[in-house]
N, C-alpha and C positions, 0 to 999 in steps of 0.2 A: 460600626465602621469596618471595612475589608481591611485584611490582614498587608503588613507593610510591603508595597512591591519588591520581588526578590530578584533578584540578578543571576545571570549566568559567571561564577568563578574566574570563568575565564573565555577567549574567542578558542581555545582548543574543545574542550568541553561543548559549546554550543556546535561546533564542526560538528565533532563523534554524534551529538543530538541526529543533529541533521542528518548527516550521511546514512547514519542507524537505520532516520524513519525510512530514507529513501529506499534503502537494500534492505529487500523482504524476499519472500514468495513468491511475487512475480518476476525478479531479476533474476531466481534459479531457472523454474520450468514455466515460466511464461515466455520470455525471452527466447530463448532456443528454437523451440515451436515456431512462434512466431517470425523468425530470420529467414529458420529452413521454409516453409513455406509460404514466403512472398519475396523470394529469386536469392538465394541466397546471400554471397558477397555484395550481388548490388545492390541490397535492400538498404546497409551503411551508407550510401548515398542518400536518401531520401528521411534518413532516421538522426545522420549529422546535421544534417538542414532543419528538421523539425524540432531536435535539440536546439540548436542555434537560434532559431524562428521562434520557436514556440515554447519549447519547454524553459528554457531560463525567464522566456519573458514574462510568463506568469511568475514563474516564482522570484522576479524583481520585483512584481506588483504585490505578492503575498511579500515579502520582505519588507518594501516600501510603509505599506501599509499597519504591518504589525509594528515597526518602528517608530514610525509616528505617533500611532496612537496611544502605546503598550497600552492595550486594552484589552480584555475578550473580545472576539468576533459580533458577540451580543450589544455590548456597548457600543463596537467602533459603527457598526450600522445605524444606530439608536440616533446616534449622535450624527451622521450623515442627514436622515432624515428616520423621523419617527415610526414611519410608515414600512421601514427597511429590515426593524426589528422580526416580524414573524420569517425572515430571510433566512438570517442569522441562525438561527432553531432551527429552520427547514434542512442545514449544512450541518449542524451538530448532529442532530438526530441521524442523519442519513451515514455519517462519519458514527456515531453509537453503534447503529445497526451492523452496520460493516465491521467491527469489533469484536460482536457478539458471533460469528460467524467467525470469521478470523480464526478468533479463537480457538471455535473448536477443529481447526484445520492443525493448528501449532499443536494442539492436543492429541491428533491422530502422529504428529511425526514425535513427539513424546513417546506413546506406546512401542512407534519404531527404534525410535534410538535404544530402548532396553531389549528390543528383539532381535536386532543387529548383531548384536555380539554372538548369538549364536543362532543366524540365521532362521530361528522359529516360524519363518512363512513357509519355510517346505518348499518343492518342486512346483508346487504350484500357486505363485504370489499373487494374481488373478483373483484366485478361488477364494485365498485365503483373506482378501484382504475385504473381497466384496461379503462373505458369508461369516469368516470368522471373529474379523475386526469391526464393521461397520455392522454385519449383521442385518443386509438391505434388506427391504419389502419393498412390493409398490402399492403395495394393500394399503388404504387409509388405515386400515388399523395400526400398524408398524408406528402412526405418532404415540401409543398409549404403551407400547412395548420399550423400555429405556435400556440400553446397550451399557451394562454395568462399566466394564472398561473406559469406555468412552466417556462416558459421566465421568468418572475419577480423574480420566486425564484432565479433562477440561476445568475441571474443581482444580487440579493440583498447577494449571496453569494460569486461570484465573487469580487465585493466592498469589500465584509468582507475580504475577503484573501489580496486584492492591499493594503488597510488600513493598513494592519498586514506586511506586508512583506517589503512595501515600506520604512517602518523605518528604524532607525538602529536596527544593530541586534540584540542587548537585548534591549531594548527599543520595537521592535516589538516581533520578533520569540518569542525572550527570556522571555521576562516578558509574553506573552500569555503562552505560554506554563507549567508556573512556576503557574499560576494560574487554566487555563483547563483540567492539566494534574490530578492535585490532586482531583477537584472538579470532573471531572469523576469516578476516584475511588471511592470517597464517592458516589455517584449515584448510581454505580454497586455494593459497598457493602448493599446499603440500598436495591434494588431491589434484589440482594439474598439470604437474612434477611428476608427478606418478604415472597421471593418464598418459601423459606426451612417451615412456617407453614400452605401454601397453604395443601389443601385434594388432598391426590395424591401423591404430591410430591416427596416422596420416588421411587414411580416405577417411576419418571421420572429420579431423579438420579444416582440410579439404573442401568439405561444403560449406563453410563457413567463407572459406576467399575464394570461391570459384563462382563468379557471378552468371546471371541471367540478365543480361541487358532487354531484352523484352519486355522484363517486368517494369521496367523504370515510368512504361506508357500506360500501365494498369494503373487507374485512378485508387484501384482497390490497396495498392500496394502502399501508395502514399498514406493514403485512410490509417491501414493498419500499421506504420512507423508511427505516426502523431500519433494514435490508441496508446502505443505501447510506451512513447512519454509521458501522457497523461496519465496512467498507471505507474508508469516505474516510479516518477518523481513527486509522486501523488500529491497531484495538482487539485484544486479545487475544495482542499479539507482542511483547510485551515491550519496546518500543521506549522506551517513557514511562517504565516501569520502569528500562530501562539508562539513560536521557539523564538522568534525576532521580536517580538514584545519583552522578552529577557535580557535584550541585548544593552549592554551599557552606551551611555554617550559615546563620540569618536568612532563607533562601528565601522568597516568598510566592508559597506552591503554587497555592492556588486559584487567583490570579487570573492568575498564569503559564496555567494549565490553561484556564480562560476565555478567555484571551486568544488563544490557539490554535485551541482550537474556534472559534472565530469569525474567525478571521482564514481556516482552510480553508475553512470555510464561505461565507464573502464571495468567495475564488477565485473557486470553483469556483460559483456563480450568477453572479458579474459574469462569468467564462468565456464563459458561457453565451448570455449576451448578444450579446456576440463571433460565437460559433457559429453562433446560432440568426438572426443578423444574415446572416451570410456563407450560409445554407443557405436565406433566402427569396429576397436576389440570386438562386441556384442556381435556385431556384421560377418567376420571374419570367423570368428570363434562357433556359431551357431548359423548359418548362414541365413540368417532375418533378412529380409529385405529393409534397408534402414528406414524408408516411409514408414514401414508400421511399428518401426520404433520408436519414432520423434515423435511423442504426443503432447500433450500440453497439462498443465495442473498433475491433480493428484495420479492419473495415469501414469506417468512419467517419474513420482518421487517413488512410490508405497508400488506398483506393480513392475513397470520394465527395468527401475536400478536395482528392485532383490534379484529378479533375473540375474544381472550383468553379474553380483554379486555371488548369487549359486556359481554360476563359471568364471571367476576367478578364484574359485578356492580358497586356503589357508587366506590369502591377500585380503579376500572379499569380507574375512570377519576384523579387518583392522580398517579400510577404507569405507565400508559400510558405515557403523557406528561414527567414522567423521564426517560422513557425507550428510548422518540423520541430523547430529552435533551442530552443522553447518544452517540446517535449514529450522532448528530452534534457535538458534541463536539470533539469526535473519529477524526469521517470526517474533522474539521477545521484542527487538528493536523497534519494530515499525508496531507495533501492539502499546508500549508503553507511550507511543507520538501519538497514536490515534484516540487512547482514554485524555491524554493530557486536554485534547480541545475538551471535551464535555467537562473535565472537571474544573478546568481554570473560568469557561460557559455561568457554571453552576454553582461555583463556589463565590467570582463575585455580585453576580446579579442578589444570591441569596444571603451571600454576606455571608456565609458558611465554612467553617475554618476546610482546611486544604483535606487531614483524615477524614472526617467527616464526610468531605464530597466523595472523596474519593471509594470510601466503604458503601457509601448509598448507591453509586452508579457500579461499583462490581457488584453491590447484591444482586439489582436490576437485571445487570447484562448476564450473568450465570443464570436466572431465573429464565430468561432469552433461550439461552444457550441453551438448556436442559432439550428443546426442541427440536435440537440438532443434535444432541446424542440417545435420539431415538433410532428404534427402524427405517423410520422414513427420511431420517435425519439429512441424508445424504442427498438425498432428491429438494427437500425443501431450502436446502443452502443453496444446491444452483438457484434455486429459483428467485432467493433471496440473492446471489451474486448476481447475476444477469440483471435482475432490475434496479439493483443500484448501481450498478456498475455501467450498466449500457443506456440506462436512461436516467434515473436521479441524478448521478457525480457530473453526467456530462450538463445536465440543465441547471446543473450547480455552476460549474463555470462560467457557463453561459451569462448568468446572473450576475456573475462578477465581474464580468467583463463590462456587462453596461454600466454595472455601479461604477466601478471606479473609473470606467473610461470614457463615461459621459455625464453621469451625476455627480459625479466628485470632480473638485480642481484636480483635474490629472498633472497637472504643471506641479502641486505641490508636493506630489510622488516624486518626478524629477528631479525636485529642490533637495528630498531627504538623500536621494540616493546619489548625488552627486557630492552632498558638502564633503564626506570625509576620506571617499572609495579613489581608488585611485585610477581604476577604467570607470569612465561615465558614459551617461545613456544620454541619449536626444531623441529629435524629431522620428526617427525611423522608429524605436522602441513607440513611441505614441503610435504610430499609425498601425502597428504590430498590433497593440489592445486593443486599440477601438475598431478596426476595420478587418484587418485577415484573421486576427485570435477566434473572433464570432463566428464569421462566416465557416471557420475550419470544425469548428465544434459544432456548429448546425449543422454543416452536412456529416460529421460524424453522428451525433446525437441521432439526425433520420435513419441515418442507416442501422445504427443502433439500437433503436424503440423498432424499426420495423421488423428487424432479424429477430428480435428479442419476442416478440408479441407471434409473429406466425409463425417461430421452431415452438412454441407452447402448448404443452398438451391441458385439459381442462385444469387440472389441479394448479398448476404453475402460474395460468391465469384469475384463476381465482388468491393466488399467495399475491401476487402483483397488483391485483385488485384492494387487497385489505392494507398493504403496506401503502398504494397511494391514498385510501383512506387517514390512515397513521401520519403520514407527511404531510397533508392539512391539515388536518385536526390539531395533532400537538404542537408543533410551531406556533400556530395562533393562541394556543390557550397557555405554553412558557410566554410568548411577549405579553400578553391579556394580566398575567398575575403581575401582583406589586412588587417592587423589589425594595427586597429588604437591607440593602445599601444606600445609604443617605444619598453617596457621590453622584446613584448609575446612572441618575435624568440629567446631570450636570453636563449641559452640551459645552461647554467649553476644554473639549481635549485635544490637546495639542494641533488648535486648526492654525 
């Protein structure tokens, strides 16, 4: 028999959870990017509304649903209909993968946070980050050449997650979380305290409320708000699902869920602030044109803020090292959410105590990862982001949408989420899931497998060729084995 369902301590704890997974990597330098370039200030129009629209209303239905059943994602399908099981797997796996990558990005800002202190990138953080840290090729060989640093980091951050996860769960997740979460905040309030008396500062923040009303009619513009909820509050990976399966009787889903959304969402603009403070310093100080400063991902952590950091001097070795601080911590948070779906997945289909899963799926994902602290390493992770990111996660949603919002009693989502919460959903949330949630992630999803497949040079199509290999194959053959849990065919859960 599986080990006895475990509770979340407390509804603070399950917060910090939450909030944690939501504030990563993307709400540093994804966000930013993505503001300034689709009209700036008014781009908050169109991003409040998709928050409103879309992003909580998934994550009512991921909450709804992990509530009801507290199940894995595995079971709660199994038990929908039989046939929904290789789904389940389809979603784990694609959340695994994503992990294993992840990872070794948290690992590159590892190496930085110890470089920080004394600026060790030199005059030129470009050169140094692409030749001396990554160590690129584009030569297929660069997969057979391992980037010593890089391996270590990712070993030493991999550890850090099995250490955390492998616990119980507030004892690990929980109490990390309850601790990382808030010491983050104070990091990024102290770093936008600081930016806001930076020289400059003002035209950097500036582009943040100075709108583009033109952009409001660019279809493109709407696209890339929804994108960037679907991402911030990572929708589609079962995360809300797993961390709401924890929740004790009495929960108040909705405004749990509310409260969340809005709390990433407040990050990741006040961030912004921060950033966008610290990048017109940059403007003023060096006279960059700010467009070829705002870039996106790792551009914008590991090359343009050593810059900003080279020119602020003495400052730059105290702010640096918080700013690295800031986005491991980020990184551990949503890192320990995204192992949790595979392990709670695997642990009870398999009936497999909690260390156990936990040590089998970090051997795996580290064995993964070694791939990505190659030569090539760097090339093969976009390759690996963009095709999950741009077309697996989004055709993952998709899938959930019609489960629960046509295959499942959707009414009996509204029942869980109404008895205890004290805002409740109706008839508009239903027509939310089943009618504009799909249709918004289809035309994302197109746009996104088309962009995805023709910016690809051969190599990249050939990575996205073997990974949708991988996402058939394995999914069918985890639902295919027996499970070795007496309970996990028991369709009667909590319908």
């Amino acid at each position: 028999m599986s080990e006895k369902k475990v509770e979340w301590e407390s509804n603070f704890a399950f917060m910090m959870a939450m909030i944690g997974s939501a504030v990563g990597l993307g709400n540093i330098w994804r966000f930013p990017n993505v503001l300034y370039s689709n009209g700036g200030g008014s781009f908050m129009i169109p991003y409040i509304i998709s928050l409103f629209l879309l992003g909580i209303s998934f994550v009512l239905v991921e909450y709804a649903v992990g509530f009801r059943f507290k199940k894995s994602i595995g079971r709660i399908l199994f038990s929908i209909s039989k046939k929904l099981e290789p789904i389940a797997w389809f979603i784990v796996l694609i959340v695994f993968l994503i992990t294993t990558y992840y990872i070794c990005v948290v690992g590159w800002d590892l190496i930085y946070v110890l470089l920080s202190f004394t600026k060790a990138w030199g005059a030129n953080p470009d050169a140094f980050f692409t030749h001396s840290v990554l160590q690129s090729t584009n030569s297929i060989t660069g997969i057979f050449q391992i980037v010593p640093i890089v391996l270590a980091s990712v070993a030493a951050i991999w550890f850090m997650i099995w250490f955390i996860v492998k616990r119980d769960l507030n004892e690990g997740i929980g109490k990390v979380s309850k601790i990382l979460l808030p010491v983050l905040c104070l990091i990024v309030v102290i770093i936008v305290i600081f930016s806001l008396t930076l020289p400059g500062a003002s035209s950097g923040y500036m582009q943040i409320f100075t709108p583009d009303w033109n952009a409001l009619t660019d279809l493109n513009v709407w696209l890339a708000a929804f994108g960037q909820i679907v991402f911030s509050l990572s929708l589609g990976m079962a995360i809300a699902m797993t961390y709401a399966s924890y929740l004790p009787e009495k929960s108040k889903l909705v405004d749990s869920a509310i409260t969340v959304a809005f709390s990433n969402s407040a990050f990741e603009v006040f961030n912004s602030i921060g950033i966008f403070s610290i990048l017109g310093f940059m403007v003023v100080s060096t006279g960059i044109p700010f467009n070829e400063l705002v870039t996106e991902g790792s551009g914008l952590a590991f090359v343009v803020f050593p810059q900003v950091f080279n020119t602020m001097g003495t400052m730059g070795s105290i702010i640096g090292p918080l700013f690295f601080i800031c986005i491991l911590f980020a990184g551990i948070t949503s890192t320990i959410a995204l192992l949790e779906v595979a392990t709670y997945a695997i642990s009870e289909k398999f009936d497999i105590k909690r260390k156990k899963a936990v040590t089998m799926i970090c051997i795996a994902g580290f064995i993964i990862s070694i791939i990505f602290a190659t030569s090539l390493g760097s090339t093969i992770l976009g390759a690996f982001d963009a095709f999950l990111n741009n077309f697996a996660l989004l055709l993952a949603i998709f899938i959930e949408c019609i489960i629960f919002g046509w295959i499942y009693d959707f009414d009996k989502l509204i029942e869980t989420l109404n008895k205890d919460s004290r805002i409740k959903v109706g008839k508009t949330w239903k027509v939310v899931i089943k009618f504009i949630l799909p249709i918004c992630i289809a035309v994302l999803w197109i746009q996104g497998a088309y962009s995805t497949i023709t910016s690809s040079d051969s190599l990249r199509l050939v990575i996205m060729v073997i990974l949708s290999a991988v996402l058939i194959i394995l999914p069918i053959i985890f639902a295919k084995l027996p499970a070795k849990n007496k309970d996990y065919y028991n369709e009667e859960l909590n319908e």
